[in-house]
Structures are given as structure tokens and as C-alpha cells.
Legacy VTK file of the C-alpha trace (Angstrom):
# vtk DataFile Version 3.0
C-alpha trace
ASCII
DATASET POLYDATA
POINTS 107 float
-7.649 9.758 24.074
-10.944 10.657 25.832
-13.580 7.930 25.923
-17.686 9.783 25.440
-17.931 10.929 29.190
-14.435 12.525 28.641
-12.294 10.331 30.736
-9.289 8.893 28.980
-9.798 5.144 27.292
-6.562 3.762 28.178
-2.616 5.123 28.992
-1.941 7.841 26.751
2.072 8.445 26.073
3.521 11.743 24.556
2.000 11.478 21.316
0.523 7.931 21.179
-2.566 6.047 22.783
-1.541 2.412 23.847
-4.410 0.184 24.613
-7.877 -0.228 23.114
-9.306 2.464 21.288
-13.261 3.778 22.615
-14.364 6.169 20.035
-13.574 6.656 16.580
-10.081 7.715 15.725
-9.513 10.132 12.831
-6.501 10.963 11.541
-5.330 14.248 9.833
-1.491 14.089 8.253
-0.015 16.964 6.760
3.080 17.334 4.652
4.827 20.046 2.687
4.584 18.388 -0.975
8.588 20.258 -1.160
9.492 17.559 1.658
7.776 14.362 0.164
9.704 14.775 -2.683
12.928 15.112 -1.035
12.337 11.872 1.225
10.998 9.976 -1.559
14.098 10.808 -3.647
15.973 9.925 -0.624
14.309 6.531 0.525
16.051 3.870 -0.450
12.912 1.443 -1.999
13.726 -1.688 -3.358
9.967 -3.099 -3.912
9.323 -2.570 -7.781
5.570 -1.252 -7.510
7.089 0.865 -5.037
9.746 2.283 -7.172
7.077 2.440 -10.011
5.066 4.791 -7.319
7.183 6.867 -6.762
8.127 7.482 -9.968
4.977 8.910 -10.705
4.921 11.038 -7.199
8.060 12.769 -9.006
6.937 13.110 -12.054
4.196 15.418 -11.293
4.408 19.155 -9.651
3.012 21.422 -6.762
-0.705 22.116 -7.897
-1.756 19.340 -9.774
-5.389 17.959 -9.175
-5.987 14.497 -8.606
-8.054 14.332 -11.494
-4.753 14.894 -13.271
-2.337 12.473 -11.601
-5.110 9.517 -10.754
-4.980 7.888 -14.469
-1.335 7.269 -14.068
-2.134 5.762 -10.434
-4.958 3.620 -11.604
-2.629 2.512 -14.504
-0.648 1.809 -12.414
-3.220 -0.552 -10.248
-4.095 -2.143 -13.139
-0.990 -3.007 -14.222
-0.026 -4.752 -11.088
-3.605 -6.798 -11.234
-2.864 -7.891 -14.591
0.715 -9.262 -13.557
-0.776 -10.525 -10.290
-3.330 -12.593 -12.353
-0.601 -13.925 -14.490
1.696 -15.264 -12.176
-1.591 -16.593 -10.481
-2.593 -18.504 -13.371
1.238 -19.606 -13.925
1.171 -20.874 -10.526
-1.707 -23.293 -10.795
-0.742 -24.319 -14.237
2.365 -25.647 -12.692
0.577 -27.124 -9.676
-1.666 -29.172 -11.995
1.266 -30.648 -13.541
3.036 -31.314 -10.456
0.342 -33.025 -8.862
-0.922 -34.770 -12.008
2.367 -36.510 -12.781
2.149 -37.653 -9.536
-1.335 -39.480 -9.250
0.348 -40.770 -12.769
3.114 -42.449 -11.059
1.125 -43.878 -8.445
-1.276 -45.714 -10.393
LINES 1 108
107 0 1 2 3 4 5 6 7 8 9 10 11 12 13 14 15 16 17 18 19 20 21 22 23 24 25 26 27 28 29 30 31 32 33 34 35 36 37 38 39 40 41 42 43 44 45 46 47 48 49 50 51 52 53 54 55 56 57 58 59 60 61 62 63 64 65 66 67 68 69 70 71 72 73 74 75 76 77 78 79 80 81 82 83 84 85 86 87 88 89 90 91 92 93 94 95 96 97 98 99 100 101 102 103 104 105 106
């Protein structure tokens, strides 16, 4: 990549820039929607929000706006707060009673 007076900032490799980057970086990716539906059918994801993603990449076709598909995202989002919070909670309900028994037993 080219630092502001044009020279480059560090090594640059093929397609990648090793070292410390000078300027801002942008980057564009584009995909065939065809394509990221056949390699998300074909990944093999194991992570259940992951799986839950995906399934509602597939469910939807070419030519939907995000208007349409970002309540089942944010759904989604919210649904994986809620059971984050939970097991939170759970977690330092046990603690308490962990560490309570033991200042119990001590005394």
C-alpha cells in the first residue's frame, strides 16, 4: 500500500500488505449471492448461533432488501443477548453459593 507521498508503507506481497498500515484501509468484498449460498450450504458449522445464521441467509432469496431480512437478524441478536444474560446470571448465582458455603465453613 502507498503511504500520502505515494511511497509504499511497508512490504507488500501478491495480494497482501504485511507490516503497519499508514493510511486508512478500506475494504470492498464482492460475492455472487448464487455462491454464498452454495458455500454456506457446504461449510461444515458446528457453532449454534452460527448454524442459526445461516439458516436465515438460506431462507431468504436474490433481491431481498435489508429492510426485509434485518428483523429476523436482530431477532436473532436478541435472542442470543437474552440467553447470554441468563447463563450470566446462572453463573454468579452459583458463584455466590460456592463461595458463601465456604466463608460458612471457615467460621
Amino acid at each position: 500500500m502507498l503511504r500520502g507521498d505515494g511511497a509504499p508503507s511497508e512490504s507488500v506481497l501478491k495480494d497482501q500488505v504485511v507490516g503497519r498500515w499508514r493510511m486508512d484501509c478500506w475494504k470492498l468484498a464482492l460475492a455472487k449471492f448464487e455462491q454464498v449460498q452454495h458455500l454456506l450450504r457446504l461449510l461444515p458449522i458446528r457453532h449454534p448461533e452460527k448454524i442459526k445464521r445461516r439458516g436465515i441467509a438460506l431462507s431468504f432469496e436474490l433481491g431481498h432488501r435489508w429492510d426485509d431480512v434485518e428483523p429476523a437478524f436482530s431477532a436473532l441478536r436478541e435472542s442470543i443477548r437474552v440467553e447470554r444474560d441468563a447463563f450470566v446470571m446462572e453463573a454468579a448465582t452459583r458463584y455466590r453459593q460456592k463461595h458463601e458455603t465456604r466463608r460458612a465453613t471457615r467460621s
